[in-house]
C-alpha positions as CSV (number, residue, x, y, z in Angstrom):
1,X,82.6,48.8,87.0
2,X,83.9,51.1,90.1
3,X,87.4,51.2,90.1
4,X,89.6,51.4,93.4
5,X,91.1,54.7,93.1
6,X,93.3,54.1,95.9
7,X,95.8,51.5,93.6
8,X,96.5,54.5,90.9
9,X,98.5,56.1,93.8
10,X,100.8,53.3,94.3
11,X,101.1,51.0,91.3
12,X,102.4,52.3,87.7
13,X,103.0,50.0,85.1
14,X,104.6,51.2,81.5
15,X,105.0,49.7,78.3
16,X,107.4,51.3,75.8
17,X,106.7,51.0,71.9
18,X,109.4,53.2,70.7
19,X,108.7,52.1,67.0
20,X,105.5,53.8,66.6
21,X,106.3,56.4,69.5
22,X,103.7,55.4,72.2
23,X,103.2,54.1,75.9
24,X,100.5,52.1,77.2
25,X,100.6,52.8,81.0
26,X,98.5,52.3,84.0
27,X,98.4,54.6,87.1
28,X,99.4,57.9,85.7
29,X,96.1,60.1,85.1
30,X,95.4,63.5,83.0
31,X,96.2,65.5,86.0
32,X,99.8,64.2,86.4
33,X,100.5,64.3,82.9
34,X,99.8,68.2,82.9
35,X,101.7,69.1,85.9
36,X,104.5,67.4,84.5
37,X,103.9,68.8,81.2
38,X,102.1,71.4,81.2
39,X,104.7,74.4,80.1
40,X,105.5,72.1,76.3
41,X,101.3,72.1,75.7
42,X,98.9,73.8,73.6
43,X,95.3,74.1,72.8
44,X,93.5,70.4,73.1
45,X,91.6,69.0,70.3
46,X,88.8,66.7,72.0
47,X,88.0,63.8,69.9
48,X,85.3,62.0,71.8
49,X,84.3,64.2,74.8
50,X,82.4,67.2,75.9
51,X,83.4,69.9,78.7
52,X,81.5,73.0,79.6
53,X,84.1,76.1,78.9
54,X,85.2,74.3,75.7
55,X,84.8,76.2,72.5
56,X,83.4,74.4,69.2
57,X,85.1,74.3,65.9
58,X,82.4,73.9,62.9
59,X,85.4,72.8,60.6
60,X,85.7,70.0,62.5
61,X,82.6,69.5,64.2
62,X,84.8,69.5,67.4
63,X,85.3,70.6,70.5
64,X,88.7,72.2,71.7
65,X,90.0,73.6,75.0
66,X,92.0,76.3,74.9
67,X,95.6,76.4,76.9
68,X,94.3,78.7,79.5
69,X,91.5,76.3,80.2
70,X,93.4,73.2,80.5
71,X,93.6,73.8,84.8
72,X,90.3,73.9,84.5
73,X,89.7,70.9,82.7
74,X,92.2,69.2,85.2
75,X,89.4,69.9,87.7
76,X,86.8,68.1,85.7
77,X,85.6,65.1,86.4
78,X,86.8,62.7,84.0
79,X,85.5,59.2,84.9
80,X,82.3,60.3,83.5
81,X,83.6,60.5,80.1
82,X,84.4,57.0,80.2
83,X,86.6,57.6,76.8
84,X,89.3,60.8,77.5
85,X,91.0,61.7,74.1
86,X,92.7,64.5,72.9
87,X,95.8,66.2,70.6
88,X,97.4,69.4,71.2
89,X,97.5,71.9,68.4
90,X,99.0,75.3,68.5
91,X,96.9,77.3,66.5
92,X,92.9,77.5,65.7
93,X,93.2,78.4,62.2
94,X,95.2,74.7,61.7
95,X,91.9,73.1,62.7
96,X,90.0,75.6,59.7
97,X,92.2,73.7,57.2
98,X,92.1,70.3,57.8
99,X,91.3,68.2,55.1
100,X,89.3,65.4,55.3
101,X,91.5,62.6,55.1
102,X,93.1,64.4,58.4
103,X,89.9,64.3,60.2
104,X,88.8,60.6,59.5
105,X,92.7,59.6,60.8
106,X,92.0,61.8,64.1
107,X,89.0,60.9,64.3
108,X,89.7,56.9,64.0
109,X,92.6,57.5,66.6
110,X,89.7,58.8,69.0
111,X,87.5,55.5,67.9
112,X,90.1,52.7,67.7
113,X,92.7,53.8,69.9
114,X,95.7,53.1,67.0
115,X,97.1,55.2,64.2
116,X,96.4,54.9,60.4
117,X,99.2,56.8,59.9
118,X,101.8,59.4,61.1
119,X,99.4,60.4,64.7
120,X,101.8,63.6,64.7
121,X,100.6,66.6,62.0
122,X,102.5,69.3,61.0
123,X,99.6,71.6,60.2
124,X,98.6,71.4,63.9
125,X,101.9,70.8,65.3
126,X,100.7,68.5,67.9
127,X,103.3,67.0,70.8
128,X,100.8,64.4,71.5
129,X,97.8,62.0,71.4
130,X,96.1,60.8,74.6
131,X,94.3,58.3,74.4
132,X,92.7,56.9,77.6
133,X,89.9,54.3,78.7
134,X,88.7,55.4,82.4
135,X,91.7,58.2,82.7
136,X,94.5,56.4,84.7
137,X,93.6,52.8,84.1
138,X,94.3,52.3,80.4
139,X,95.9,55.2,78.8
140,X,98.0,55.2,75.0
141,X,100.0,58.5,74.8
142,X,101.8,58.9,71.6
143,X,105.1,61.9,72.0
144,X,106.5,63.3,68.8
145,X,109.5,63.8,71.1
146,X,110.4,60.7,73.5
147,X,112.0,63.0,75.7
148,X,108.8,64.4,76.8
149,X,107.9,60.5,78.2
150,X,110.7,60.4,80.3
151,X,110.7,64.1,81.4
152,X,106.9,63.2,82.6
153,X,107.2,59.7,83.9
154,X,110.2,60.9,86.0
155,X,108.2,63.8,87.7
156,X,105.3,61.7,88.3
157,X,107.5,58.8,90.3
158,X,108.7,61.7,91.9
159,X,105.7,62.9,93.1
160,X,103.9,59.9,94.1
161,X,106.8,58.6,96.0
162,X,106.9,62.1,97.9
163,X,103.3,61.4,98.2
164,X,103.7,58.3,99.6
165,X,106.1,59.7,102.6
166,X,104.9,59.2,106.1
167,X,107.1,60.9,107.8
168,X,106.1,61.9,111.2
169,X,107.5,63.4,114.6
170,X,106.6,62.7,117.8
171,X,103.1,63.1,119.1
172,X,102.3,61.7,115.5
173,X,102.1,64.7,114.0
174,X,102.8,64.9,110.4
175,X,106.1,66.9,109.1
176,X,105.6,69.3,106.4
177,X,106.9,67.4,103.1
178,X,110.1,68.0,101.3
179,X,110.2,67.8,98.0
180,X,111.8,65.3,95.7
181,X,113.3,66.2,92.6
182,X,112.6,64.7,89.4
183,X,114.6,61.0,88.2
184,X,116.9,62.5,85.9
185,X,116.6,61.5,82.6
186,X,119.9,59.5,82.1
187,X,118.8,57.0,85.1
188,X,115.7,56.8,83.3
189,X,117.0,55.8,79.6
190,X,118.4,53.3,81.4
191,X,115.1,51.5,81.9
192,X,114.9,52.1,78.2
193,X,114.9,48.1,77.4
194,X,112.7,47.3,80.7
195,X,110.0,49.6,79.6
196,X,110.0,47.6,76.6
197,X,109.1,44.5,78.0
198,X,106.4,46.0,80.1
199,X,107.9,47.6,84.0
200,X,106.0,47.9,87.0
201,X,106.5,50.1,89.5
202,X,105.8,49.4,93.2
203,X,105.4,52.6,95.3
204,X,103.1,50.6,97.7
205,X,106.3,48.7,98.4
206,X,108.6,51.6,98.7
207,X,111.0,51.5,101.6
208,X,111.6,54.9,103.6
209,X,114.4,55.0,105.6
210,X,116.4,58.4,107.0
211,X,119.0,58.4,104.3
212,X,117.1,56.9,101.5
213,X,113.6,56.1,99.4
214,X,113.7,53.1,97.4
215,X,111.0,51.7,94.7
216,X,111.2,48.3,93.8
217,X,110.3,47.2,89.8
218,X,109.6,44.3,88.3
219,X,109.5,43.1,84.3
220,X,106.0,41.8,84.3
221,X,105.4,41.9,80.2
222,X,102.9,43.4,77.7
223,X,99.2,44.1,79.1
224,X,96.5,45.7,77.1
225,X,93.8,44.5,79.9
226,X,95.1,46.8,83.2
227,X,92.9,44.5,85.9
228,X,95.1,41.6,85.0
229,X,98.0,43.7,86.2
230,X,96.8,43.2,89.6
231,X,96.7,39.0,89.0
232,X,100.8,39.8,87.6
233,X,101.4,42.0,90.8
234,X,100.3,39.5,93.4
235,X,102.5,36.8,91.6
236,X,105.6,39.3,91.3
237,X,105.5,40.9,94.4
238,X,106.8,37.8,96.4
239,X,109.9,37.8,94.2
240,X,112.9,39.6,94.7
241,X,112.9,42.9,92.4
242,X,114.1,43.5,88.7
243,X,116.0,47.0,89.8
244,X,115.6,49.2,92.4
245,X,115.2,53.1,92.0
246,X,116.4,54.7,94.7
247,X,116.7,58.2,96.2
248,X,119.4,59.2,98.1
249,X,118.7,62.0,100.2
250,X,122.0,63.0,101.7
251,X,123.0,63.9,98.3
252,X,119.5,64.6,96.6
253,X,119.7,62.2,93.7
254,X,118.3,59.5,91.9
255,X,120.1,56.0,91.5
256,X,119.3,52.4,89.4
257,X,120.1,49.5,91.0
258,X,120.2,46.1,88.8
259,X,119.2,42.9,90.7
């Protein structure tokens, strides 16, 4: 089925399960995730793809992609996978003694998208599992630390609603970009119960204005199916916002604004 790319820039929709330490989200591909995260990871354990400068483990019967690689593996094109799934682990030798009740639970994480048990293993000392169906339009990331959620989800509505600037001076030319800093994480744990419930954000209905940037977002529930996302979107978009992010430039921060 092709996918209009163009919607992942503009539409990002998250689901919080803080119980079992996961969110479902929409719009937010593998290449975001490492530039926000990027300095907390490790060594990736693929669980149901294949890359070309990826090393093989015989323990395992996996693939893995070493830290310095992961730029490169940024670059490759992961539609074609279909299925994108992978832990971090910290060192090689972890994967060397696994036993095999560990490997059937990583492996049915890979297969069935959910956790047997615990997802997070202290032999490999992994941060996360990513779990994604057509990178960007259904992906389940599990975080041993929450924190590393909001740090990422914060840098990524950052950069997409830089992104999404149009400034422009006369003649039509575009201005070089100024950069806007990360939603600091105290605005953002207080979307804590919104997230919950299933929040959408609306950078294609972000208003720019010389002193400000502001992203409406709407409660639109849980989705497991992303397409019908776009049905909630067209309903929700003609009613007035849930809470409003906005970025004040004058003073170069972050704000929440209830309805």
């Amino acid at each position: 089925m092709k996918r209009n790319r163009s919607v992942i820039t503009d539409l990002v929709y998250v689901y919080l399960n803080e119980n079992n330490q996961y969110v479902l989200s929409y719009g937010i591909g593998f290449e975001e995730f490492v530039q926000a995260l990027y300095s907390v990871m490790n060594n990736l354990l693929l669980l149901n793809s294949s890359f070309d400068e990826s090393e093989f483990n015989l323990h395992t019967q996996l693939e893995y992609v070493p830290s310095k690689r992961i730029y490169r593996l940024v670059k490759n094109d992961k539609y074609k996978y279909g299925e994108f799934c992978w832990l971090d682990f910290e060192e090689v030798q972890a994967l060397n003694e696994m036993s095999g009740q560990e490997l059937a639970e990583i492996l049915y994480l890979g297969h069935m998208k959910t956790h047997l048990k615990s997802p997070f293993y202290n032999r490999l000392g992994n941060r996360f599992v990513y779990l994604a169906r057509d990178d960007g339009w259904w992906n389940k990331v599990y975080y041993r630390n929450m924190r590393d959620f909001y740090r990422m989800i914060g840098e990524v509505i950052a950069l997409k609603a830089c992104e999404k600037k149009t400034d422009k001076g006369l003649l039509g030319i575009r201005r070089k970009q100024v950069a806007v800093p990360a939603i600091n994480i105290d605005v953002l744990l207080n979307l804590k119960q919104l997230m919950k419930e299933g929040l959408l954000f609306s950078l294609r209905d972000m208003k720019k204005t010389r002193s400000a940037l502001e992203i409406p977002l709407w409660v639109i529930g849980d989705f497991d199916h992303m397409d019908d996302i776009f049905d909630e979107y067209r309903k929700v978009v003609k009613t007035r916002f849930d809470v409003k992010l906005v970025y004040d430039k004058r003073i170069k921060e972050w704000k929440m604004f209830v309805n």
